[in-house]
BALOBA-1460 file (C-alpha; in Angstrom, 3 decimals):
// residues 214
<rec num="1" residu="x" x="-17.630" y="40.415" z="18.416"/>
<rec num="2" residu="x" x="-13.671" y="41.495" z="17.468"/>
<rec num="3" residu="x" x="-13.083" y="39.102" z="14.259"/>
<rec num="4" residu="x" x="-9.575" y="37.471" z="14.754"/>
<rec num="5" residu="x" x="-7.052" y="35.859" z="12.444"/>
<rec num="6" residu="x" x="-4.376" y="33.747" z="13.809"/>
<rec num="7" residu="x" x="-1.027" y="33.449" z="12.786"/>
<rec num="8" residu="x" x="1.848" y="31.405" z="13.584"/>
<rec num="9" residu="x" x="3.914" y="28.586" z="11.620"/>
<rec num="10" residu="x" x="3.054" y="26.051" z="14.538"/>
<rec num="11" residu="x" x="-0.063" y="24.654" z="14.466"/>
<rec num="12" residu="x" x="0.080" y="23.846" z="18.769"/>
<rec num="13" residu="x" x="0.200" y="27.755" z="18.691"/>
<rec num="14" residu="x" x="-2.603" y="28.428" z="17.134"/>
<rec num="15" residu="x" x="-4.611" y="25.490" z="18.622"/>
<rec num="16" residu="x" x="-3.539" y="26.765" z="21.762"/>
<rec num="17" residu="x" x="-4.940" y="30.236" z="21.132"/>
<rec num="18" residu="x" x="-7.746" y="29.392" z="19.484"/>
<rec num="19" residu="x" x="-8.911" y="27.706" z="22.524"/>
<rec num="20" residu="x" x="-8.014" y="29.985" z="24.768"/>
<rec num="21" residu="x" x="-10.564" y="32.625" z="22.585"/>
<rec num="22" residu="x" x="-13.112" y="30.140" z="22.572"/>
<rec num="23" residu="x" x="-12.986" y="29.528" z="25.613"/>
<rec num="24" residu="x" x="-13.804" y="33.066" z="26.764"/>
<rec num="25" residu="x" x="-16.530" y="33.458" z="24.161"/>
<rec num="26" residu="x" x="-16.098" y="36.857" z="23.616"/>
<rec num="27" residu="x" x="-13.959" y="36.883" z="19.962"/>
<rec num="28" residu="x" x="-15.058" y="35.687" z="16.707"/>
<rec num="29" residu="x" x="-12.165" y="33.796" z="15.067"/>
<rec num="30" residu="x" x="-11.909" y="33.849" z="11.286"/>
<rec num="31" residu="x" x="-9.666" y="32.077" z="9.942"/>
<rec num="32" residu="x" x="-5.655" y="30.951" z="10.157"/>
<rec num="33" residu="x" x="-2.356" y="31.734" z="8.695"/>
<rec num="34" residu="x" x="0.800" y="29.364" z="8.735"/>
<rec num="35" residu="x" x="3.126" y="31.176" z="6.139"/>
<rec num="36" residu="x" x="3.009" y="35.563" z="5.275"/>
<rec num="37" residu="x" x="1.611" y="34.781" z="2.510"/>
<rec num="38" residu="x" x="-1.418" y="32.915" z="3.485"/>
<rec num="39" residu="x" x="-1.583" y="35.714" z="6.559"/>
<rec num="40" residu="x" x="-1.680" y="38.155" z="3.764"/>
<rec num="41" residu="x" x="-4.679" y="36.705" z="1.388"/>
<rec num="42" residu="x" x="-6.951" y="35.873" z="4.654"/>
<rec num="43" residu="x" x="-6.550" y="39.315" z="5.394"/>
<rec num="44" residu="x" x="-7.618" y="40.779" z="2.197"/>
<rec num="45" residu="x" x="-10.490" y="38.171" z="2.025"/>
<rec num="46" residu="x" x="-11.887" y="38.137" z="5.445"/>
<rec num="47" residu="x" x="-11.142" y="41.718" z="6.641"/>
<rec num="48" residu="x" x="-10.253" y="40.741" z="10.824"/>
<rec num="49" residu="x" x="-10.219" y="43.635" z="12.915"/>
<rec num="50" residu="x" x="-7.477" y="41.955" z="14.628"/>
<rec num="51" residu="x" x="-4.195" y="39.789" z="13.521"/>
<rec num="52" residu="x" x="-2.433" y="37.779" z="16.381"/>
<rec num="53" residu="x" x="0.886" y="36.802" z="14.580"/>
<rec num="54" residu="x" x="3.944" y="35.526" z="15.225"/>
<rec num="55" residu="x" x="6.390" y="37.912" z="14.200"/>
<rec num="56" residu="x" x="8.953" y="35.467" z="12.333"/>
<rec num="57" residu="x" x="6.460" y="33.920" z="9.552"/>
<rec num="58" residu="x" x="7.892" y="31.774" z="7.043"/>
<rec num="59" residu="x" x="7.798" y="33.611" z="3.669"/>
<rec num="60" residu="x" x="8.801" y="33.721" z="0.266"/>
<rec num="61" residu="x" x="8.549" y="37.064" z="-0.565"/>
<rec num="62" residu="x" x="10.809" y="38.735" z="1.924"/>
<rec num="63" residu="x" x="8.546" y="38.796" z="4.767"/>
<rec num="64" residu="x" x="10.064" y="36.380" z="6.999"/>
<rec num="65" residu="x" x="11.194" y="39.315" z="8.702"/>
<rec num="66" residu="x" x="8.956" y="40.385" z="11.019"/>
<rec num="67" residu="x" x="9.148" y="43.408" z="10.986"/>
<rec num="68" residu="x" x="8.944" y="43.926" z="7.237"/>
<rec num="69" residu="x" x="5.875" y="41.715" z="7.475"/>
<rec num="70" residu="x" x="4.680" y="44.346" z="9.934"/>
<rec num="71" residu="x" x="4.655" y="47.272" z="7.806"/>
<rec num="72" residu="x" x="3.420" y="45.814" z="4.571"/>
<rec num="73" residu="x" x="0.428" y="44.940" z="6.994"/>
<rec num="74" residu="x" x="0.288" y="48.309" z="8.199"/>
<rec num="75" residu="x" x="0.037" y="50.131" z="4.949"/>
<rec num="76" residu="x" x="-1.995" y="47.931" z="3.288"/>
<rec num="77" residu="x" x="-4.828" y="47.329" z="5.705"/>
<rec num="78" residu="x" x="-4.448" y="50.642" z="7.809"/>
<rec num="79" residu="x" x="-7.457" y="49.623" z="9.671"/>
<rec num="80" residu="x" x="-6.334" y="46.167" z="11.048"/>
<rec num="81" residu="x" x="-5.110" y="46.080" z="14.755"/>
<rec num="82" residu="x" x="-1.741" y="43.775" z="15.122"/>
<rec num="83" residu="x" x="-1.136" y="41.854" z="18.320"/>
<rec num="84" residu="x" x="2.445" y="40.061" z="18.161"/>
<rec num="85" residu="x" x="2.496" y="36.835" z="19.641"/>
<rec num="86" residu="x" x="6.016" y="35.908" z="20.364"/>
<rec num="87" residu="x" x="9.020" y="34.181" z="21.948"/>
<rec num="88" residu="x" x="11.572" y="37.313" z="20.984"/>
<rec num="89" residu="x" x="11.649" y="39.628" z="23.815"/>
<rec num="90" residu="x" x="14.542" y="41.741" z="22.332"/>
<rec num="91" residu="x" x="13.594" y="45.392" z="23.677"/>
<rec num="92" residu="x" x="15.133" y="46.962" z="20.660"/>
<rec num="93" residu="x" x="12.944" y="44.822" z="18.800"/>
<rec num="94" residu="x" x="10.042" y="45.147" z="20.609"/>
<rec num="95" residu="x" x="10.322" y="49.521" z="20.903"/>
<rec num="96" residu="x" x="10.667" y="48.763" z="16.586"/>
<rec num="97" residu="x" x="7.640" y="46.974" z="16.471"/>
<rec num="98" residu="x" x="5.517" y="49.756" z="18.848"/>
<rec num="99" residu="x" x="7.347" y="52.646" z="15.949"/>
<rec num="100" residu="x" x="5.858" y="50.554" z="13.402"/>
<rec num="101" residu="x" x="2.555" y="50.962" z="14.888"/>
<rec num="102" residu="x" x="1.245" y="47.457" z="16.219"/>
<rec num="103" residu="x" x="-1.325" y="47.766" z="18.948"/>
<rec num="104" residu="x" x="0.604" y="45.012" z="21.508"/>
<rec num="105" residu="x" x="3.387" y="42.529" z="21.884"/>
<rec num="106" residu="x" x="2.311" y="39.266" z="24.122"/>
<rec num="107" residu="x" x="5.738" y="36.953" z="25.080"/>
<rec num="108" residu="x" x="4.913" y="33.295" z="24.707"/>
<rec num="109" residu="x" x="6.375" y="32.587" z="27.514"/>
<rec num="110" residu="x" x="3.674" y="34.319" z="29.129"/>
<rec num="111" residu="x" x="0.359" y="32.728" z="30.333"/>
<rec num="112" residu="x" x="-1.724" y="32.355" z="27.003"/>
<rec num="113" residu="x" x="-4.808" y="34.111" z="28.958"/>
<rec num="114" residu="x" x="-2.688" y="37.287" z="28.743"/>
<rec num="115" residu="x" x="-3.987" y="37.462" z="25.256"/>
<rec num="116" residu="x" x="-7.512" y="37.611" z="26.647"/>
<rec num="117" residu="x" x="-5.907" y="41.159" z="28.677"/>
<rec num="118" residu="x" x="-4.200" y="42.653" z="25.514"/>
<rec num="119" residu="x" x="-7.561" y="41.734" z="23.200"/>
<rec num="120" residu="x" x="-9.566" y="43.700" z="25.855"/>
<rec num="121" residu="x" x="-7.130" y="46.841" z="25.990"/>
<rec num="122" residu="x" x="-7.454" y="46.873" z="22.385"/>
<rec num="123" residu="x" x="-10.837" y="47.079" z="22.417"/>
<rec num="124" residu="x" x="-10.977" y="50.195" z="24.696"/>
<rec num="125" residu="x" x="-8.510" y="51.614" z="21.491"/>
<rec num="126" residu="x" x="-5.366" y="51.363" z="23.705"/>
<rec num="127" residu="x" x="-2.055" y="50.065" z="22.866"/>
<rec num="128" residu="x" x="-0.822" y="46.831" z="25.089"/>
<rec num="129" residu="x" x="2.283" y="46.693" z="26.489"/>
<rec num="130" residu="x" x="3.445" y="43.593" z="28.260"/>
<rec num="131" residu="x" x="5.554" y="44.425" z="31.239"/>
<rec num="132" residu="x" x="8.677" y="46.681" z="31.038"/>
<rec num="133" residu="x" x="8.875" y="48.155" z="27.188"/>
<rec num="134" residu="x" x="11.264" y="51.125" z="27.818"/>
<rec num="135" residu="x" x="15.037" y="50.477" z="26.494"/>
<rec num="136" residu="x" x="16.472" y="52.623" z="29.625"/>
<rec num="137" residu="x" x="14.359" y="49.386" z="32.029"/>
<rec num="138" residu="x" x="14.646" y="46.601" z="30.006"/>
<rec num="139" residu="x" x="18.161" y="46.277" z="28.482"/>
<rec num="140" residu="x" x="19.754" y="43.517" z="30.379"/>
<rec num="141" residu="x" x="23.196" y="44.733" z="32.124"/>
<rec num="142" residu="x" x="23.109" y="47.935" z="29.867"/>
<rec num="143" residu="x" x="24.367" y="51.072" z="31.663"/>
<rec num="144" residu="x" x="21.882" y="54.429" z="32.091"/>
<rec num="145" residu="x" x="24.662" y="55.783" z="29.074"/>
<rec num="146" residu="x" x="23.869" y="53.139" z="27.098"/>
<rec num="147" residu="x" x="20.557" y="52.811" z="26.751"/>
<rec num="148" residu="x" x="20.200" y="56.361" z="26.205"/>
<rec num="149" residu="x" x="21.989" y="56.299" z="23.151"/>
<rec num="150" residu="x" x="20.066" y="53.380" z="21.781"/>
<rec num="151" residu="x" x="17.247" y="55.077" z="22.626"/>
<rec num="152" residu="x" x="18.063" y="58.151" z="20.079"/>
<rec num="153" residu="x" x="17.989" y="55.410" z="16.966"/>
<rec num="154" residu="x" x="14.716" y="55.589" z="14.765"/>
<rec num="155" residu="x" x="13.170" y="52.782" z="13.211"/>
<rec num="156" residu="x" x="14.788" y="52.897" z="9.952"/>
<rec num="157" residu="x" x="18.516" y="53.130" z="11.433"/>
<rec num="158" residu="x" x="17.338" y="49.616" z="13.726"/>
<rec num="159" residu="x" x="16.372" y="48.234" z="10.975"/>
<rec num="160" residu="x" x="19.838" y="48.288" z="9.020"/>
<rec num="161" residu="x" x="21.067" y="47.654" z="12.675"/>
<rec num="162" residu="x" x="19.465" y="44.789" z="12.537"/>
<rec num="163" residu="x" x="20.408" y="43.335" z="9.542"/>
<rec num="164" residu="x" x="24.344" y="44.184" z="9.405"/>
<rec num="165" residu="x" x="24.554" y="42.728" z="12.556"/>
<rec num="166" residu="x" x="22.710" y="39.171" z="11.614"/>
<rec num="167" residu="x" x="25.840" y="39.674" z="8.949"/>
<rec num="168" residu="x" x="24.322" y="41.275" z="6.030"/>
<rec num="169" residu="x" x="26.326" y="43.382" z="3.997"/>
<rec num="170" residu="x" x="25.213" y="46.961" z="3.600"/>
<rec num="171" residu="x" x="24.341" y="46.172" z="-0.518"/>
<rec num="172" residu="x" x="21.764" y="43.288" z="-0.058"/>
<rec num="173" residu="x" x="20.479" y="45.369" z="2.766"/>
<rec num="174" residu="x" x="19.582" y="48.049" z="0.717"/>
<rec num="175" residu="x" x="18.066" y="45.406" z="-1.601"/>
<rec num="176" residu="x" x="15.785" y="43.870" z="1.336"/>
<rec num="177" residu="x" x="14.810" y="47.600" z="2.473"/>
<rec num="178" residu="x" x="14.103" y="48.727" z="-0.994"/>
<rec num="179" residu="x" x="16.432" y="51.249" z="-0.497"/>
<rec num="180" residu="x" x="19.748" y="52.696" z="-2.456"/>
<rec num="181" residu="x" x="23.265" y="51.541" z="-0.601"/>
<rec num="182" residu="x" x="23.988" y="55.353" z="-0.288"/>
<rec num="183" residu="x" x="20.610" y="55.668" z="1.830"/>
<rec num="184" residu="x" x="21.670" y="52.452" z="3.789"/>
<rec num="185" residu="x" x="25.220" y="53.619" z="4.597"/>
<rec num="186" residu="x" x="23.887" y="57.033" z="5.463"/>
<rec num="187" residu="x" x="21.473" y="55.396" z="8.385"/>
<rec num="188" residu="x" x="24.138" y="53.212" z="9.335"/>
<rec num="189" residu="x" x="26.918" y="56.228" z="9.732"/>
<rec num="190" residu="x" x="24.291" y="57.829" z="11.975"/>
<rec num="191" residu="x" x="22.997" y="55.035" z="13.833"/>
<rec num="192" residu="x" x="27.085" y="54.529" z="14.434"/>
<rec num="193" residu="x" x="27.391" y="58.357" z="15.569"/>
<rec num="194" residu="x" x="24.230" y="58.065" z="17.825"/>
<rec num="195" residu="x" x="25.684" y="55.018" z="19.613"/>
<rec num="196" residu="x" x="29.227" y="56.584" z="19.610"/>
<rec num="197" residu="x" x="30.825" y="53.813" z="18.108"/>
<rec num="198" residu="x" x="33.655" y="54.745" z="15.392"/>
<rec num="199" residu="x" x="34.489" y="51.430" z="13.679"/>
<rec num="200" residu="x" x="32.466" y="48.500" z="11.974"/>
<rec num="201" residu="x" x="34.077" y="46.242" z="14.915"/>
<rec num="202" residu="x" x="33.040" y="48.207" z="17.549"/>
<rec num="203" residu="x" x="29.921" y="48.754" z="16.333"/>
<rec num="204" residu="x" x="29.265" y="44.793" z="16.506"/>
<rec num="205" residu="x" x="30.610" y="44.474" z="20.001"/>
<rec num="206" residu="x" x="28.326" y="46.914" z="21.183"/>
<rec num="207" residu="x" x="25.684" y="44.774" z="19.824"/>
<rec num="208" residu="x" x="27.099" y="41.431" z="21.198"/>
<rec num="209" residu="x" x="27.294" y="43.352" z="24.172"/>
<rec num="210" residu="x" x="23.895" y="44.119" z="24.807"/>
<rec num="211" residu="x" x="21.938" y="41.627" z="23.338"/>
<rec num="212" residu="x" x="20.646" y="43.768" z="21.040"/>
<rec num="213" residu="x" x="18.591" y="41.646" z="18.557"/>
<rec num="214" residu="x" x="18.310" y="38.480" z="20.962"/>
């Protein structure tokens, strides 16, 4: 049986999953997680071969962000398979979380027996996609141009993206990244050139435009 640790900061979440799993008899669940943190320990103590998370935990440490959560789990337990459970459907997002190397997204507002689907894809050592995943299909009201460009950014220049744009300034980005400002600035200059934008206020609109991070 695939040994499974839930995650999620709402108990009814996991309640519902859990019994969902059950239900189908064909998953061995191990344990629980309501903060990062406790997601982290469980893992190192009970060794699942899969997580199903939420991707916005509550956290302490600086891994509230889901993504960052993401790849501490990914290079610290290499082996683990990571199943995002979640109500974000951003597709700019999502493509960051697929770079990042998780083996599926589920939306929760999704039938929870889709979980069953993506669990059995992942057994057959295939990734899960839910739906449309592809930035060109799935950006709402975004022209062909558009998309394209968006599609050129790599992981790393989302992720400062991402942050500027929730209002962070480019120096405590650099300190949640782990990264110098010059390095930060640099990703942000080229993620600015990629999406042909020339000015910090364009370079919001563009995002208010397009839902980016929504």
């Amino acid at each position: 049986m695939t040994r499974i640790l839930l995650a999620d900061d709402h108990q009814v979440v996991i309640l519902g999953v859990r019994n969902v799993l059950e239900g189908a008899g064909r998953h061995q669940i191990v344990g629980d997680a309501t903060n990062a943190a406790e997601l982290i320990r469980k893992t190192r103590e009970l060794a699942p071969d899969v997580i199903i998370t939420d991707y916005n935990m509550p956290s302490e440490d600086g891994y509230s962000d889901g993504l960052a959560l993401v790849q501490y789990l990914r290079r610290n337990f290499p082996d683990v398979r990571i199943l995002i459970h979640t109500m974000i459907t951003s597709p700019v997002i999502v493509a960051s979380l697929y770079e990042e190397g998780v083996s599926g997204v589920v939306f929760k507002s999704r039938d929870l027996g889709e979980i069953l689907t993506a669990l059995d894809t992942l057994e057959r050592n295939q990734v899960y996609r839910s739906g449309p995943h592809s930035l060109a299909a799935s950006l709402p009201g975004a022209p062909q141009d558009a998309a394209t460009r968006i599609g050129r950014l790599s992981p790393k220049e989302l992720e400062v993206l991402r942050h500027f744009l929730a209002g962070t300034s480019v120096g405590e980005i650099a300190r949640i990244m782990n990264r110098s400002v010059k390095t930060v600035s640099t990703h942000k200059v080229a993620a600015m050139r990629k999406l042909d934008v020339e000015t910090d206020h364009e370079l919001v609109m563009f995002g208010v435009n397009y839902d980016l991070f929504k």
